[in-house]
N, C-alpha and C positions, 0 to 999 in steps of 0.2 A: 594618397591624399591625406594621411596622418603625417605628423610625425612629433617628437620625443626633445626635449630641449635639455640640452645639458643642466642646467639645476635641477631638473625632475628625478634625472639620472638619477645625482649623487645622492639628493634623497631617499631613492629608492635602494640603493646600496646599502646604506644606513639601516631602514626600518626592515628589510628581506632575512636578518638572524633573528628575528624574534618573531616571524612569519614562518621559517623555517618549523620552528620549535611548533605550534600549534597545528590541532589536526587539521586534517584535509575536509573541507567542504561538502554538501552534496551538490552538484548540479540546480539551477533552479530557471524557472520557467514563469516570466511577468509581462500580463498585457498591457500591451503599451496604448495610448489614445492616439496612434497618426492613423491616416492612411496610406502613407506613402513613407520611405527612406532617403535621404538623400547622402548621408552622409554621417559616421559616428567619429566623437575623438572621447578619449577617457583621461580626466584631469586628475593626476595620482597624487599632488597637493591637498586637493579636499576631498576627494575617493568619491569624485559626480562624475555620471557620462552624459554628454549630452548625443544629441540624436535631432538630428534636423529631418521637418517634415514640408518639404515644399508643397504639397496639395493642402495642406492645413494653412501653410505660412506661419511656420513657428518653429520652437525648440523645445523638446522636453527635457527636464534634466530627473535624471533619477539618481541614488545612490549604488554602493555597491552588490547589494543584493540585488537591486531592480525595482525597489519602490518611487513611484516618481514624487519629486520634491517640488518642484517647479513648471509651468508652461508659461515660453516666452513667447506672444503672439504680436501681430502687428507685421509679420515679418514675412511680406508674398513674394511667394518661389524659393524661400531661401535656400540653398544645398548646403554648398561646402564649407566645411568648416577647418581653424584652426589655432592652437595654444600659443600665444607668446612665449618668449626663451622660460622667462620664472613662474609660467603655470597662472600667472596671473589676470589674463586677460583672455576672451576667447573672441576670435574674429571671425564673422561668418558672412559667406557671400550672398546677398538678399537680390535675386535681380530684378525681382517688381519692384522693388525702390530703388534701383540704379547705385544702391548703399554695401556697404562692409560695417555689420553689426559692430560695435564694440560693447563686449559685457566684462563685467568685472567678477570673476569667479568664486571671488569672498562669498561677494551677498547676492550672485544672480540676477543682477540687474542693469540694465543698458545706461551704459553711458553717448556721448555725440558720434555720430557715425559719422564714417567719411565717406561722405562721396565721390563715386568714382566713374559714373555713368557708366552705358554700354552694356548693363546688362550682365554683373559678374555673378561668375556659376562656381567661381573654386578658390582657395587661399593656400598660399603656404608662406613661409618666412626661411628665408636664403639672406646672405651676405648683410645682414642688417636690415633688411626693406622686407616689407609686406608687400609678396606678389600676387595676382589674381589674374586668372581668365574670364575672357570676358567675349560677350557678343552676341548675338542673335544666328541662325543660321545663315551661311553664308559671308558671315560678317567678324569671322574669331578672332583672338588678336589677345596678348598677354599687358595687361599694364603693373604698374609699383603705386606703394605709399610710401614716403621717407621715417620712417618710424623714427629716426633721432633727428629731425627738426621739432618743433613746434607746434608751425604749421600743417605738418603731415602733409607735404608737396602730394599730391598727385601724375603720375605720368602714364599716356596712353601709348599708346602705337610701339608696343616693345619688343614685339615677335609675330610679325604678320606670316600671312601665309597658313593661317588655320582657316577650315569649315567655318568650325563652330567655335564656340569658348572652351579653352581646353582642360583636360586635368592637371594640378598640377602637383609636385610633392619634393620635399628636399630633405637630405639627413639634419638631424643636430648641427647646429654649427658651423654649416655646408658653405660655399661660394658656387657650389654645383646646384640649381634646378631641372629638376626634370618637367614634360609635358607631355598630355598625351591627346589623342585626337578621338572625342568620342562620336563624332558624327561621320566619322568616316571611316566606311567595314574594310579597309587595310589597316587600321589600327594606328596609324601613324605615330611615333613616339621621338621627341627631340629633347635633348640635353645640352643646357646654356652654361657657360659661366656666366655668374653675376658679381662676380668681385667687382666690378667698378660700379655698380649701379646701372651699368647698361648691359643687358642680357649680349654675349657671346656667344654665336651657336657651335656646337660644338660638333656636334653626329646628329644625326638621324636612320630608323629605321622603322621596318613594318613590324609590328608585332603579329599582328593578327588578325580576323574577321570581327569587328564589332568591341571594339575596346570597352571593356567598364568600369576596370580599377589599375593602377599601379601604386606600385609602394618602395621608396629609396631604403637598402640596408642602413643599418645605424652609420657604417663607415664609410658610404657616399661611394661605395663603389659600384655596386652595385645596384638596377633596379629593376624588379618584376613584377610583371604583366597577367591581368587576369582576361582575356578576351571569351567570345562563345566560341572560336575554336582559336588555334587547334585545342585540342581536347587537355592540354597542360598550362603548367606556369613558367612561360620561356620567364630567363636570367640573363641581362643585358649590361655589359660595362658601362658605367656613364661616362668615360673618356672619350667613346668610340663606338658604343652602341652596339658594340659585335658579342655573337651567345656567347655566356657565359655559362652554361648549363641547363637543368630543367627538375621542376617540381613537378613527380609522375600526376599527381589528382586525379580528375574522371572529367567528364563528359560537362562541357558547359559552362568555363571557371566564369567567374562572373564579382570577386572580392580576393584582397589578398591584405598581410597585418605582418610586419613584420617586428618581432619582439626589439628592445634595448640590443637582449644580447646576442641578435640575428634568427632565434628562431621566427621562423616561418609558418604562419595560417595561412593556408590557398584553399578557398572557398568557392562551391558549384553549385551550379542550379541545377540542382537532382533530384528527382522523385524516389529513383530507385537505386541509389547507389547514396554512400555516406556525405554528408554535405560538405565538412572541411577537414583537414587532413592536418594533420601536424609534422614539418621536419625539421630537424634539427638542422645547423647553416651546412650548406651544403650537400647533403643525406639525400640516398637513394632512395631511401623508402621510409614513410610514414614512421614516427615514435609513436602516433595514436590518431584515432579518426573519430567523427563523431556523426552521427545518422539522427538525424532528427526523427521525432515519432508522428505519426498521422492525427491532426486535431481539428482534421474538417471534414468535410463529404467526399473527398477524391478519394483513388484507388491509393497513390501516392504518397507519400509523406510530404510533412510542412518543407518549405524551401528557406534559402540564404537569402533576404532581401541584397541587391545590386549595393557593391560598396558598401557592406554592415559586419565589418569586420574591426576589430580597435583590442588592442590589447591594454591590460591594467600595467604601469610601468613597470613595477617588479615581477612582471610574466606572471603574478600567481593566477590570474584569472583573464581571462577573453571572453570578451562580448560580439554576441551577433544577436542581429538581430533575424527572425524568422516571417513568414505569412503562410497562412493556410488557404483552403479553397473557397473560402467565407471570406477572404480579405484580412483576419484578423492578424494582427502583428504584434509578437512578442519578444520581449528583449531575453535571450538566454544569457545564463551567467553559469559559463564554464571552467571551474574552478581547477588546480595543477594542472592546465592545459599540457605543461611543457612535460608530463613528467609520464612514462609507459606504465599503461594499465595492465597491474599484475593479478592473474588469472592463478587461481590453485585447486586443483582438484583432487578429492582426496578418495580412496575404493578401499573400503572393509569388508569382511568376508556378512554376508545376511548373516547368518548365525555363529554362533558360538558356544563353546563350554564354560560356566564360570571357572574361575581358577584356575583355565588352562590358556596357555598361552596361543595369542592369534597373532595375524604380521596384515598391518594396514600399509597400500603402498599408495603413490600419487606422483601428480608431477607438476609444476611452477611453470608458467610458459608468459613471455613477455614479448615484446617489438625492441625491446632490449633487455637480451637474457641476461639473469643472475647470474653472477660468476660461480664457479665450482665450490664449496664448502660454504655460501651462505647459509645463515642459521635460521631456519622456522620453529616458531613457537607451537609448541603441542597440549593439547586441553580434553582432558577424558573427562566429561563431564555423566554422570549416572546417579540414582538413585542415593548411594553413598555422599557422592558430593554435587548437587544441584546447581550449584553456583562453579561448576567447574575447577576441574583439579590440574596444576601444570603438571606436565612430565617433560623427561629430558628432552632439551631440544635435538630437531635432527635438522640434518644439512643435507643442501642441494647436490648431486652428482653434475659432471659436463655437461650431461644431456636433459639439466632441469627434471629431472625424477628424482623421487628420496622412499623413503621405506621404513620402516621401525616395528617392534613387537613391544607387546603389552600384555599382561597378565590381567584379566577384569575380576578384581574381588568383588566386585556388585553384578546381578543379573537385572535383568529386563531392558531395556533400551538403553543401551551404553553411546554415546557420539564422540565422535574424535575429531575435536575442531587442528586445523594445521593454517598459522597464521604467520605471513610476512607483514613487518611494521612499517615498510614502505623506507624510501632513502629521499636522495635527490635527484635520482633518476626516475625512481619508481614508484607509482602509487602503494599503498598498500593494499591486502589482498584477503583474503581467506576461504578457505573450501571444507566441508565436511562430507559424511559420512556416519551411517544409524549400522550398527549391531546389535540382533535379538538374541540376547546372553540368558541360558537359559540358568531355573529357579527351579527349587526344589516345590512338590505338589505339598500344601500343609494340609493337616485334618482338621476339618470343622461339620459341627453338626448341630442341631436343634432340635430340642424333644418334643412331644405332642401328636406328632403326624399321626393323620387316621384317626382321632381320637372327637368323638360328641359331648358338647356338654350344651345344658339348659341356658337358655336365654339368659343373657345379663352374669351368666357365672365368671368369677373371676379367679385366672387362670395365670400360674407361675409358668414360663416359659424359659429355658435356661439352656444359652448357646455354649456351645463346649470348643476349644479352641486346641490342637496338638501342638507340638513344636514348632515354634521361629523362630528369626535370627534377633530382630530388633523390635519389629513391632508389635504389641501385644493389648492390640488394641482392636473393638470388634464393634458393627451394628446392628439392632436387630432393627428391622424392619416391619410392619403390620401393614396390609394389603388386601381390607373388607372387599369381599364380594359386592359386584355393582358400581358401575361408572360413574355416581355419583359421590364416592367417598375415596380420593387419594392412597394412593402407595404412601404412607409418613411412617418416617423414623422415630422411635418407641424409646429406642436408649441406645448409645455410645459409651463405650469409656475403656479402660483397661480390665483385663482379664483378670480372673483372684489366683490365688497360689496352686488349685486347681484346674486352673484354667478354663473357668466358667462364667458368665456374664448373665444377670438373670433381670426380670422385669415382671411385672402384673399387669396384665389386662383383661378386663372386664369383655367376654364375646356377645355380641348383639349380632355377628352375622358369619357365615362362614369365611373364614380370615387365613391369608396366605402368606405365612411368617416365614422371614430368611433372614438368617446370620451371614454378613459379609465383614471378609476379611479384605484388607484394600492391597496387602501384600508387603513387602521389604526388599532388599539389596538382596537377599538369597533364596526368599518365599514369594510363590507367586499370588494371587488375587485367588481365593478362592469365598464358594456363596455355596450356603447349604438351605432348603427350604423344607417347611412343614405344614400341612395342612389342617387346621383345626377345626370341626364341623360343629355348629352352633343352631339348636333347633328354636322354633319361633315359641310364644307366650302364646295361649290359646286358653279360653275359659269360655264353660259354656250354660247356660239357663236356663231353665223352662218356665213359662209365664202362665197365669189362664185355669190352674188346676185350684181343686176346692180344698186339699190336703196333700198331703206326704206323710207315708210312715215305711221305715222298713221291714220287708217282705221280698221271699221267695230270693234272700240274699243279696236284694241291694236295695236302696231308698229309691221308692216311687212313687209319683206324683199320679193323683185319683181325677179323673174329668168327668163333667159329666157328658154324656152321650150329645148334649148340646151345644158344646163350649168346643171350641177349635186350638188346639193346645200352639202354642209360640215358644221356635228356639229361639234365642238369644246367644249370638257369640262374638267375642269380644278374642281381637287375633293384633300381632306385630303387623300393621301396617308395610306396604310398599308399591309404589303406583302398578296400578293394575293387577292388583294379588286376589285371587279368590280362593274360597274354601271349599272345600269339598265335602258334601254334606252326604252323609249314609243313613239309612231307613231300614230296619230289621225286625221280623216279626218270631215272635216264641210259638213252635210248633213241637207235640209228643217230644218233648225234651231237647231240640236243637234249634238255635235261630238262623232262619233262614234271611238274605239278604234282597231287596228292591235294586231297582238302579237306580245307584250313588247318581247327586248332581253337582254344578257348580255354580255358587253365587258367586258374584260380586261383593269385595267390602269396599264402604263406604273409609271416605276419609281420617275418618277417627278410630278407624279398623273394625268398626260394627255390622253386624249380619243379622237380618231375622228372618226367621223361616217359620211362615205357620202350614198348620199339618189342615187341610180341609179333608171334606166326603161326610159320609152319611154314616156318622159313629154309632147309630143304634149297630148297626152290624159287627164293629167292634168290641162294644161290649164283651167283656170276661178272656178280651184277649191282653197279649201282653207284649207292650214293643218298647224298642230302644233307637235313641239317635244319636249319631255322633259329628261332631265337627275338627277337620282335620287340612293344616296345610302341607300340599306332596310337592318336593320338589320339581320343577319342571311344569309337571300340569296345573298346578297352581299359578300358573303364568309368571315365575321367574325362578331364579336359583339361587339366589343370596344367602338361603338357607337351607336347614337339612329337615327332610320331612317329620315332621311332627302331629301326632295324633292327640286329638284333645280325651277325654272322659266319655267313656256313655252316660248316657243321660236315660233313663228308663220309665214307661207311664202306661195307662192302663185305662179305659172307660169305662164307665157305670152310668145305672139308669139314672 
């Protein structure tokens, strides 16, 4: 139901050396606004596809990627569509208006249509005339337009003897049309001359159960058949209508595209097997296949909408269109369709020794094999050269395997990309493979571990770095005790002539310092850590006493037997920290101790603790108290246990 008009050709001749040259495309995937497919042709004049949507009653036109540019509406049941010889016109069969669109493919926009009654479902352009099938069920029958009158004559009744309105399709240039029979499951298929303006039949035969596409070779000798069985794409002479061959495909054809320069797209309505199949003219078996992916709710993958096959004229690209189990329809845009997808797979040993030589081997496998000695590009890319480094190229054996060895002056993760640039046969390709190229262990270390010091002291910390190859560069890291202060980086830089890196910080909590090295092309990553232990601020006061002098070896505070003496302690704050408060009394020379308790500090880290009871009894005795925070039972551990001062006092009458 396509075809190709010799002007488009030679254009496409023309503009395919400077197509050649530029890379290869990815695949792309664009939803389209129908609901339905009737028919695609792709105009390689202005690089627009259109796509007619007979449940819509329109045409969409999109570009070459699949953006759409236009929707042509107004136009109920349209299907089939087709190019004038110079790409300049696009005729399409509208059979709720009994009309043959005419658009003008410059600006996309409809010029006077012809009327042709009866209901036409299909176009194609043979011997000078625009022909078209036509009719209702029951009622098929092929008419013409006179494209070089004036008038555009009209003629009906030109090939009776159809069902329905038939399909219909002719090569470039042709005096041969072909027709096919879609309403009836022998497939019927007839080929007319039309050199005189009146169709001459010429053969007929069955293709198959349920016909739904054919498509004439470029050189009109040929035409194949997409039916739902048999399960292939028979090939039929149009002299005579006797096989001519067969395009293997799968299960269900239901579209078929044949390129300018006879390659062949036979397309099926598959869930489970690839949707269309590419062969070269002629060819046993597929250059390349393409399996649509799942973008709805079925088990299955998206399908070939009926008839939605159309190639770009210079075969770079082939459009189908697809639908999923949601109805949604998407125009794919399959880019070097014509050209076999080359596969490389590349196997390096897991590991390796630096500086001793490994052998990576692999093998290239196409639907058309590289010939023996082509040449792949090879790329060690490692630590040394990140941006990848060529080495000698190696070439293909008979049997698409190749092999080569490598010396790795860099260790740790070495890759060894092996790349083919692709031809005119063959996509390009490329395969890799990771090697753990082992590295020398460097020495690093950081001093301080195990070591206490006082609240807020600040502290020289100085990472030490042994030999490496290249990098001499080092972090120290500082990692306070408690989830609410980050692991932060302290200082970075290069190592001195000693190979030491040093920094000041100030400890406020117990802090977990580490020197990390990030490694080089011959040293591995290594991290050394130290633990420095930081004890809390703690001051403590007694309130309430009538004096202080010192006696019996320290300052003590005098109460009188009436007055209830008050600590006061003032501690480093941390949610939920208490102190621990000790009570001792001076007995024949030793103090004996109460049982220690635990306050709460308050927000601002404050505690008071007053001492009650009936201090006439104490009188002439002599006690002391202490305030101290323990790691752990002080309800956290951000710090290292710290005892405050005794504090010592005594009552009188």
């Amino acid at each position: 139901m396509r075809t190709l008009t010799a002007a488009t050709t030679l254009a496409v001749l023309f503009s395919s050396v400077a197509l050649a040259a530029t890379p290869a495309l990815a695949d792309t995937a664009t939803a389209l606004p129908v609901k339905q497919v009737g028919d695609v042709v792709v105009d390689g004049l202005h690089q627009q596809v259109f796509i007619s949507d007979p449940g819509n009653g329109k045409i969409v036109v999109t570009d070459y990627s699949g953006k759409v540019l236009k929707q042509l509406t107004s136009l109920p049941g349209v299907t089939g569509l087709e190019l004038s010889p110079d790409s300049g016109t696009l005729y399409a069969a509208v059979k709720g208006a009994d009309q043959i669109a005419v658009i003008d493919t410059a600006t996309d926009t409809p010029n006077t249509p012809y009327t042709v009654g009866g209901q036409p479902v299909s176009v194609a352009v043979a011997g000078g005339r625009l022909w078209f099938g036509y009719g209702a069920s029951g009622s098929g029958d092929i008419g013409s337009v006179d494209l070089a009158s004036e008038q555009h004559e009209v003629t009906l009744d030109q090939g009776s003897g159809w069902y329905a309105g038939p399909f219909l399709d002719a090569a470039p240039g042709s005096d041969t049309l072909v027709a096919g029979e879609s309403g009836d499951s022998s497939g019927t298929v007839v080929s007319y001359d039309v050199s005189t303006g009146t169709p001459a039949r010429l053969a007929s035969t069955q293709a198959g159960d349920g016909l739904r596409d054919l498509a004439v070779t470029p050189d009109g000798k040929d035409v194949i058949t997409a039916s739902g069985s048999p399960y292939h794409h028979p090939v039929f002479k149009t002299a005579d209508l006797t096989p001519d061959g067969v395009y293997a495909s799968d299960t269900y054809p239901n579209a078929v595209a044949v390129a300018p320069d006879g390659t062949v797209a036979a397309g099926v309505d598959g869930w489970y097997n690839p949707d269309i199949f590419i062969y070269k003219p002629g060819a046993k078996s597929a250059v390349r296949t393409y399996d649509f992916p799942n973008t709805g709710n079925s088990s299955g993958s998206d399908e070939l909408a009926d008839s939605a096959l159309a190639w770009a004229p210079d075969a770079s690209r082939l459009f189908a269109v697809s639908y999923n189990s949601l109805g949604a329809y998407s125009l794919r845009v399959l880019n070097a369709p014509t050209k076999a997808v080359t596969t490389v797979t590349v196997s390096a040993p897991a590991t390796a020794t630096r500086a001793k030589q490994l052998t990576v081997k692999g093998k290239v496998t196409a639907t058309v094999a590289l010939p023996a000695g082509t040449a792949l590009s090879v790329t060690r890319t490692d630590l040394d050269s990140p941006k990848g480094k060529a080495l000698k190229a190696v070439t293909v054996k008979a049997d698409g395997t190749f092999s080569f060895t490598d010396t790795p002056p860099a260790g740790g993760k070495v890759k060894y990309t092996v790349a083919y640039a692709g031809d005119a046969q063959h996509t390009a390709g490329s395969g890799s493979d990771t090697v753990d190229v082992s590295r020398a262990k460097p020495s690093i270390s950081i001093n301080n571990n195990g070591k206490t010091y006082d609240y807020g002291k600040s502290v020289k910390f100085t990472a030490h770095l042994g030999s490496t190859y290249k990098n001499r560069s080092v972090e120290i890291w500082a990692d306070p005790y408690g989830t609410d202060r980050p692991n932060k980086l302290m200082k970075s830089g290069k190592v001195d002539s000693h190979g030491n890196l040093s920094v000041w910080m100030n400890l406020y909590r117990d802090t977990k310092v580490t020197a990390k090295f990030t490694g080089d092309a011959r040293y591995r990553s290594a991290t050394a850590t130290s633990t420095a232990y930081d004890r809390v601020s703690v001051s403590t006061s007694v309130s309430g006493s009538y004096k202080s002098k010192s006696t019996w070896g320290h300052t003590y505070y005098f109460f009188h037997k009436t007055k209830n003496p008050v600590v006061n302690t003032k501690m480093t704050y941390y949610p939920g920290r208490s102190q621990k408060f000790e009570f001792e009394v001076y007995y024949q020379g030793k103090w004996y101790p109460g049982d220690p308790e635990y306050f709460g500090l308050a927000n601002n880290g404050t505690s008071s603790v007053k001492i009650t009871g009936d201090h006439g009894q104490d009188v002439g005795w002599r006690f002391r108290v202490r305030s101290s925070y323990i790691n752990g039972s002080s309800g956290d551990i951000v710090n290292s246990t710290t005892h405050g001062a005794w504090k010592y006092f005594t009552f009188t009458k």
